[in-house]
Every structure is written in structure tokens, then in C-alpha cells.
GUBA-981632 format. One record per atom (N, C-alpha, C): x, y, z; residue in three letters. Coordinates in nm, 4 decimals, padded with zeros to 6 digits. Layout:
% GUBA-981632
VOPA;u;v;w;mivo
VOPA;X;Y;Z;ALA
...
***
This chain:
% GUBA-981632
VOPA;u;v;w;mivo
VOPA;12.1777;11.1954;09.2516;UNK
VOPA;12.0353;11.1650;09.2653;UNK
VOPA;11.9589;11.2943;09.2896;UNK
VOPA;11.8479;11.2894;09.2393;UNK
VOPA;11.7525;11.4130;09.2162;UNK
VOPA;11.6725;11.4113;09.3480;UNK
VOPA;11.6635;11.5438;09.3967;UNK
VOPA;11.5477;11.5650;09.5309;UNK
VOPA;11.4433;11.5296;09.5292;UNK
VOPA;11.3754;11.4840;09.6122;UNK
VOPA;11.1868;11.4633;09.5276;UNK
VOPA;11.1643;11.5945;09.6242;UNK
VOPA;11.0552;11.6568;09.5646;UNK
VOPA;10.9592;11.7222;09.5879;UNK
VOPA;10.8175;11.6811;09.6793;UNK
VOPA;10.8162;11.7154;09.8072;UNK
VOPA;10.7034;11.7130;09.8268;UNK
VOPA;10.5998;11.8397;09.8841;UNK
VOPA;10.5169;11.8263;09.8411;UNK
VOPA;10.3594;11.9018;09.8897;UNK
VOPA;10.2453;11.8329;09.9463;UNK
VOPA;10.1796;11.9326;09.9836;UNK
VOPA;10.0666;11.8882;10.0476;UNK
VOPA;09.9518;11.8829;09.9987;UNK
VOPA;09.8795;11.7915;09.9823;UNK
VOPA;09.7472;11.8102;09.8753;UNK
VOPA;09.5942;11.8612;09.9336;UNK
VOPA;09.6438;11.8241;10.0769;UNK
VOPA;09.5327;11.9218;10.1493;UNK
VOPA;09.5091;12.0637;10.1208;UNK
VOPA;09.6224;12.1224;10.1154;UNK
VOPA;09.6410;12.2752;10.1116;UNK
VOPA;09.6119;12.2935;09.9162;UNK
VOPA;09.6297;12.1677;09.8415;UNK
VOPA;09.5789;12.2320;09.6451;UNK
VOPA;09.3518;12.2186;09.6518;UNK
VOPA;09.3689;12.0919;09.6858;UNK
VOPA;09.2354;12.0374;09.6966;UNK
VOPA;09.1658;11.9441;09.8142;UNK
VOPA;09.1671;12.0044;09.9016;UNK
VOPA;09.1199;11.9321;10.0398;UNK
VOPA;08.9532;11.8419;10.0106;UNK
VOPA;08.9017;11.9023;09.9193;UNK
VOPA;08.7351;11.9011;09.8892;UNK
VOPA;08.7810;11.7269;09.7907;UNK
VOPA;08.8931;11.6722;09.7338;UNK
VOPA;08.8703;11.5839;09.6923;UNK
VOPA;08.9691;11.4706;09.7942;UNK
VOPA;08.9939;11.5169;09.8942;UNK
VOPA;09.0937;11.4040;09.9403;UNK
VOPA;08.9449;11.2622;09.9738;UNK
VOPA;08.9862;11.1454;10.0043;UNK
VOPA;08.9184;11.0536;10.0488;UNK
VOPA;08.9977;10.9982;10.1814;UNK
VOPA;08.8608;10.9274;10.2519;UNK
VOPA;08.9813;10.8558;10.3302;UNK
VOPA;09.0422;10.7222;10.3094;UNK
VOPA;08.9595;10.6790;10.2321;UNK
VOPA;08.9744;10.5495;10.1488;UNK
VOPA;09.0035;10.5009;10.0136;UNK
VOPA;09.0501;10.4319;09.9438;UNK
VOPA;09.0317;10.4291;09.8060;UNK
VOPA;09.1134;10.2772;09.7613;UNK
VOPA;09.0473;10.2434;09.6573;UNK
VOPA;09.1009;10.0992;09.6468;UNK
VOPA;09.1928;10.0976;09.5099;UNK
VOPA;09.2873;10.0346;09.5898;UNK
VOPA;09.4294;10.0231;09.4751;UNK
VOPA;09.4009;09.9018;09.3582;UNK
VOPA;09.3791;09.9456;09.2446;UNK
VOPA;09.3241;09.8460;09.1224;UNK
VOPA;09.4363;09.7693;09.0811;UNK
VOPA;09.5380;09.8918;09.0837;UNK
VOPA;09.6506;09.8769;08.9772;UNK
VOPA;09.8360;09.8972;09.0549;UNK
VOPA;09.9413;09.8773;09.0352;UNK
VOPA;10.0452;09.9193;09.0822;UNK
VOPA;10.1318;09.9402;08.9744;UNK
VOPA;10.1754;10.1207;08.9414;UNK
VOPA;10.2273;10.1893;08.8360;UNK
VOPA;10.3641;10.1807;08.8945;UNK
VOPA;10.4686;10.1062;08.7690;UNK
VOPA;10.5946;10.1377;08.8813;UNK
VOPA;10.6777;10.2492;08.7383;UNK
VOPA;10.6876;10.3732;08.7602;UNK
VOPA;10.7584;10.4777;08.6653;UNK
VOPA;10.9052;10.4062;08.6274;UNK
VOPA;10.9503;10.3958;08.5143;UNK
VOPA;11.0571;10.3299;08.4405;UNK
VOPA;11.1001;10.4524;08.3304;UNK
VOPA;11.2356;10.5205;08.3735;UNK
VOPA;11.3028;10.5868;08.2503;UNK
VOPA;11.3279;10.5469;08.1120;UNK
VOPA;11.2340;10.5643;07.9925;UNK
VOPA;11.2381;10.4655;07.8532;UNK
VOPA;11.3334;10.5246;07.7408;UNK
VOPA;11.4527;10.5885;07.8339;UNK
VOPA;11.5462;10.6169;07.6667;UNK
VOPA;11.5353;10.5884;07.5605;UNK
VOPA;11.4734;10.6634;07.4800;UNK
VOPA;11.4841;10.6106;07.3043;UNK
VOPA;11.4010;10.5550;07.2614;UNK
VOPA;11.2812;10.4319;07.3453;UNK
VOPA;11.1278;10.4204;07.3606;UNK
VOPA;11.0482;10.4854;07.3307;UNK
VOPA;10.9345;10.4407;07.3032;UNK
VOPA;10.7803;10.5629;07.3289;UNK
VOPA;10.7317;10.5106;07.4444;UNK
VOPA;10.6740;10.6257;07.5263;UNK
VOPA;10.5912;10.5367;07.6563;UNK
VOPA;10.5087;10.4521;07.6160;UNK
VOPA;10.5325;10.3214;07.7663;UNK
VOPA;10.4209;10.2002;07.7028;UNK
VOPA;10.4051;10.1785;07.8829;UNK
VOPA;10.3372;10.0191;07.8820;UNK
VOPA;10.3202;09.9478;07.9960;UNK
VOPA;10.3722;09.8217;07.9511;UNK
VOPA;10.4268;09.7694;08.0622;UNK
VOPA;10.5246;09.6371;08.0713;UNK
VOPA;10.4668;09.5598;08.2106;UNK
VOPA;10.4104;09.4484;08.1513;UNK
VOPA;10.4079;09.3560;08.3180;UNK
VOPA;10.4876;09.3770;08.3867;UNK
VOPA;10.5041;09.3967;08.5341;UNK
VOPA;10.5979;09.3734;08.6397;UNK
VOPA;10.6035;09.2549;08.7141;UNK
VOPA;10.6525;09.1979;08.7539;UNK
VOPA;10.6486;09.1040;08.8955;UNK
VOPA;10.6230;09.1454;09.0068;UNK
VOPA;10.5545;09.0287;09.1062;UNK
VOPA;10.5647;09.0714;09.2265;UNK
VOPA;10.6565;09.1152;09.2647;UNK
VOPA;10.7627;09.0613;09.2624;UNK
VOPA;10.8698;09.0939;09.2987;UNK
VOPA;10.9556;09.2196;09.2195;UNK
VOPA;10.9157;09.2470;09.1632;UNK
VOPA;10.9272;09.4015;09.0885;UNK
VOPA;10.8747;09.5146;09.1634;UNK
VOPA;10.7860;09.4576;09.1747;UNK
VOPA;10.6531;09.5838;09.3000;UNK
VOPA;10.7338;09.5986;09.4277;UNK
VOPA;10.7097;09.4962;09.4437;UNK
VOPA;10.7798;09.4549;09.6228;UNK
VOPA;10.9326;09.5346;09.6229;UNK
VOPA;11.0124;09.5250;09.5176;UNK
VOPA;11.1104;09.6111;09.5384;UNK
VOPA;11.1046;09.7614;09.5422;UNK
VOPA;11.0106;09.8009;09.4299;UNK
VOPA;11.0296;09.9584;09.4209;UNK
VOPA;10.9481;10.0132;09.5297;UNK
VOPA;10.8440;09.9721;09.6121;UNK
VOPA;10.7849;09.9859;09.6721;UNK
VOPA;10.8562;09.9578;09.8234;UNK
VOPA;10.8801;09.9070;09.8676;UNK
VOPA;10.9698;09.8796;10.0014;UNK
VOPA;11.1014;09.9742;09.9738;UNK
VOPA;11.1480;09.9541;09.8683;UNK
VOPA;11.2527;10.0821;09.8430;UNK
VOPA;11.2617;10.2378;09.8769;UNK
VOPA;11.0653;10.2706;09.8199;UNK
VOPA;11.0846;10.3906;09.8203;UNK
VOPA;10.9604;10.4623;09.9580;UNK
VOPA;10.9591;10.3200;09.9917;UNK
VOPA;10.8553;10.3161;10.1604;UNK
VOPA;10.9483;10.3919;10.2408;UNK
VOPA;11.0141;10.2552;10.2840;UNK
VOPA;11.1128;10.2120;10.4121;UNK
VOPA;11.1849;10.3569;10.3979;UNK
VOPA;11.2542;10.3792;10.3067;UNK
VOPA;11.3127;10.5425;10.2706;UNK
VOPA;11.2784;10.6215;10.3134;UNK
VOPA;11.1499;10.6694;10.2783;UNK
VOPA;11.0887;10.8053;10.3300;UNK
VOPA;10.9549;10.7914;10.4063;UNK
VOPA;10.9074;10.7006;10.4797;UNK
VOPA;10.8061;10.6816;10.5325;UNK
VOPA;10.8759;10.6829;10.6739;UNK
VOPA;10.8191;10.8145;10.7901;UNK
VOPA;10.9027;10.7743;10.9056;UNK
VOPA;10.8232;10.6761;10.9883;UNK
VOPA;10.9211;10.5801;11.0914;UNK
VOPA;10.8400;10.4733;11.0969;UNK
VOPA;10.8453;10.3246;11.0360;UNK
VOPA;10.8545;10.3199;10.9143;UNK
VOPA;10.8406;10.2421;10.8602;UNK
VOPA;10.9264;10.1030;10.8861;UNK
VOPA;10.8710;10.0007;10.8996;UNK
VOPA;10.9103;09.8725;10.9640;UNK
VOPA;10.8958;09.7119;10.9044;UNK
VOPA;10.9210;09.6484;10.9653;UNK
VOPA;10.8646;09.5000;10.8978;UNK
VOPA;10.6874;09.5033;10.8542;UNK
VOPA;10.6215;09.5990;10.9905;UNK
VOPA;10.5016;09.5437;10.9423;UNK
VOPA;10.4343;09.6262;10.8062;UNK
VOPA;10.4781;09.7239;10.7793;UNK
VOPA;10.4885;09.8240;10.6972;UNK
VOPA;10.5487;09.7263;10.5496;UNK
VOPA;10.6475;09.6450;10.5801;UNK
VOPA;10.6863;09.5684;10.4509;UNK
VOPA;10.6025;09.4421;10.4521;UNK
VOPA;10.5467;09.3973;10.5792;UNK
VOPA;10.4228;09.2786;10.4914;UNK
VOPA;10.3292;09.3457;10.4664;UNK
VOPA;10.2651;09.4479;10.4692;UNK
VOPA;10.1182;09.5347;10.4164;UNK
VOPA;10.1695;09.5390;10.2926;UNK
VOPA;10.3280;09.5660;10.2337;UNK
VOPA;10.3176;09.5625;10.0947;UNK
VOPA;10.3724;09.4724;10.0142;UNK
VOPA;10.4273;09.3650;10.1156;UNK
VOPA;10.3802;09.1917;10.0359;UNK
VOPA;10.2407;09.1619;10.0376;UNK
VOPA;10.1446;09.1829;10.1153;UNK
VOPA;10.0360;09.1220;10.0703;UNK
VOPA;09.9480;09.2324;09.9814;UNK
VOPA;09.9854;09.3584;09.9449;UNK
VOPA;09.9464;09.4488;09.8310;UNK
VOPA;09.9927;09.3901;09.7087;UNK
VOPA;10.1441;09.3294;09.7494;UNK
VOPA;10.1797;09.3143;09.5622;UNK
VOPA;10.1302;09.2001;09.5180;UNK
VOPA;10.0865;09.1188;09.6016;UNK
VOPA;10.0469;08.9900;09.5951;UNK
VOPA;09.9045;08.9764;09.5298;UNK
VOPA;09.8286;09.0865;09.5657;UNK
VOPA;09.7061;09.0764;09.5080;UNK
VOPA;09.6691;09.1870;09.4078;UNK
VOPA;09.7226;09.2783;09.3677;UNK
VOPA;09.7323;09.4003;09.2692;UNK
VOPA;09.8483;09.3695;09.1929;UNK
VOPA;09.7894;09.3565;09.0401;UNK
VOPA;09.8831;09.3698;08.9031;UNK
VOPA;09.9526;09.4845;08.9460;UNK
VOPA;10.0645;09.4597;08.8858;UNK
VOPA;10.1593;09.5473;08.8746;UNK
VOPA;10.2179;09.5814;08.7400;UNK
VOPA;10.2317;09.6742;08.6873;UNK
VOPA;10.2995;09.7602;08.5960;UNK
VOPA;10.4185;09.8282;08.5841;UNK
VOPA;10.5398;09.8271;08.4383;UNK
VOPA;10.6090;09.8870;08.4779;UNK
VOPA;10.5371;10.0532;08.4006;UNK
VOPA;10.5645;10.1154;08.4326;UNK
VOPA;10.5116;10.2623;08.3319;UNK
VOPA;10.6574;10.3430;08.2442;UNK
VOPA;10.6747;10.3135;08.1596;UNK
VOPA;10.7786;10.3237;08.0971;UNK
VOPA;10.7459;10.4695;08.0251;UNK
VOPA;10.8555;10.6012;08.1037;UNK
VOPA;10.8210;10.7414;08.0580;UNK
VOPA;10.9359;10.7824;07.9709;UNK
VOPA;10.8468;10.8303;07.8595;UNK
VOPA;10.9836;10.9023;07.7972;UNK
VOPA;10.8641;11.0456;07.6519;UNK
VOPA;10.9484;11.0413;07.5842;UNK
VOPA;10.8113;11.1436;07.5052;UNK
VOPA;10.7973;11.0772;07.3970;UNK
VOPA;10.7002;11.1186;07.3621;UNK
VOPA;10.5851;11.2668;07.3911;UNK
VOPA;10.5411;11.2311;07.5114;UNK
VOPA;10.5034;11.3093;07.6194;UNK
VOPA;10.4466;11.2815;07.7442;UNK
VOPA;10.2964;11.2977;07.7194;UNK
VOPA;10.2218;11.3366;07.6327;UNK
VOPA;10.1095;11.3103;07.6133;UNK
VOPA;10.0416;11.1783;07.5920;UNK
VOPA;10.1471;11.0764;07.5537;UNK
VOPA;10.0713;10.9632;07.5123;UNK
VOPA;10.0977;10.9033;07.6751;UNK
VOPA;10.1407;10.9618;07.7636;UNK
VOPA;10.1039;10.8551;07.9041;UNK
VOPA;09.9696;10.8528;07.9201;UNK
VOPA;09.9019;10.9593;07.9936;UNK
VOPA;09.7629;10.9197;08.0214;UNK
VOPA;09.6807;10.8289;07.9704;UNK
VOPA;09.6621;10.8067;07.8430;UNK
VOPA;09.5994;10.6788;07.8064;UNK
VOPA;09.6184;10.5813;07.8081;UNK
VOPA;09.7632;10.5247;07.8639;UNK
VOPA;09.8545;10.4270;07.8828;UNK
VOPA;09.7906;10.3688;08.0336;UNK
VOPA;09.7708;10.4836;08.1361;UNK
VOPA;09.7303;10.5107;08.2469;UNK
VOPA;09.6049;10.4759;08.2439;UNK
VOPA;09.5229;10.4992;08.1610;UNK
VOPA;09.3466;10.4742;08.1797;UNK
VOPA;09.3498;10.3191;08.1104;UNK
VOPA;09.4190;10.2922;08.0265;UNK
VOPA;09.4130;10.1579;08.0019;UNK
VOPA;09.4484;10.0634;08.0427;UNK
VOPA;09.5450;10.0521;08.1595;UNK
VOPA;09.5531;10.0217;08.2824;UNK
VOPA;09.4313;09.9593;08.3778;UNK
VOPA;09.3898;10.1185;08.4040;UNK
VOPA;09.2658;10.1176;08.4924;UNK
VOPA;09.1279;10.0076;08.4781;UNK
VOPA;09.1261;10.0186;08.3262;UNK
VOPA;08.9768;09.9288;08.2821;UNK
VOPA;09.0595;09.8155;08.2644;UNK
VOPA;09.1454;09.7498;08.2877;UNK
VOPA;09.1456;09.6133;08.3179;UNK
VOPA;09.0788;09.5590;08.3957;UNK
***
């Protein structure tokens, strides 16, 4: 298994952080061997997994109440799978078409 990487986004662009922002959509990244990138409905229960998966993991802290904040997220936000593979150029529009749902 591969390391994730993290940074701090305060320290690239502090001038755009928010303190708020409303979740439209839930992108879940899917490896598409041999595919072109697309979007695939997910399930709640699709969300609820990759998401409690990759919470509970690396969120310190993280607890039951931490996993109903994201049963009642998946519950009310579509979810997506985001299926990556190349050309990586054709994601972003995959991504904005998403959005204007």
C-alpha cells in the first residue's frame, strides 16, 4: 500500500481557505484499468464505506459520533464513484458535471 501524502493548505493558499462550505456532491476515486474516466452512481452504502474507512483511519479521534456525521452526510449527498484512469485530462469535466447537477 502506497503512503498518502499530506500538506498543509494554509501554508499554499491561506487567502482561499473558508470556514464553511457545502458538500453538493460525494467523489469516491475508483482505479479504471483499461476504461476511460467516467462517473458511476454509488450507494449510500458505497459512501459510507469509503468514507468511514478512510475517516476512522486517519482522523485522530475519530469515533461513533464521527461515523453518524457521515451516515447522515451519505444519506443526504449523491454520491459518485470517480473512475481514474487516462487521459487524465478528461477528469475535470467529469468533475464539473457532477457539480451542476
Amino acid at each position: 500500500r502506497r503512503e498518502r501524502k499530506v500538506f498543509s493548505l494554509e501554508s499554499v493558499a491561506p487567502e482561499r481557505l473558508r470556514n464553511t462550505l457545502s458538500i453538493e456532491a460525494l467523489l469516491i476515486p475508483a482505479v479504471a484499468e483499461g476504461r476511460r474516466p467516467g462517473i458511476r452512481v454509488a450507494s449510500q452504502r458505497d459512501a459510507m464505506a469509503s468514507l468511514a474507512l478512510s475517516t476512522v483511519g486517519q482522523l485522530p479521534g475519530a469515533g461513533p459520533r464521527s461515523i453518524d456525521i457521515l451516515r447522515r452526510l451519505t444519506e443526504r449527498v449523491p454520491a459518485y464513484f470517480l473512475d481514474l484512469c487516462l487521459p487524465p485530462q478528461e477528469v475535470p469535466p467529469l468533475v464539473e458535471a457532477v457539480l451542476k447537477k
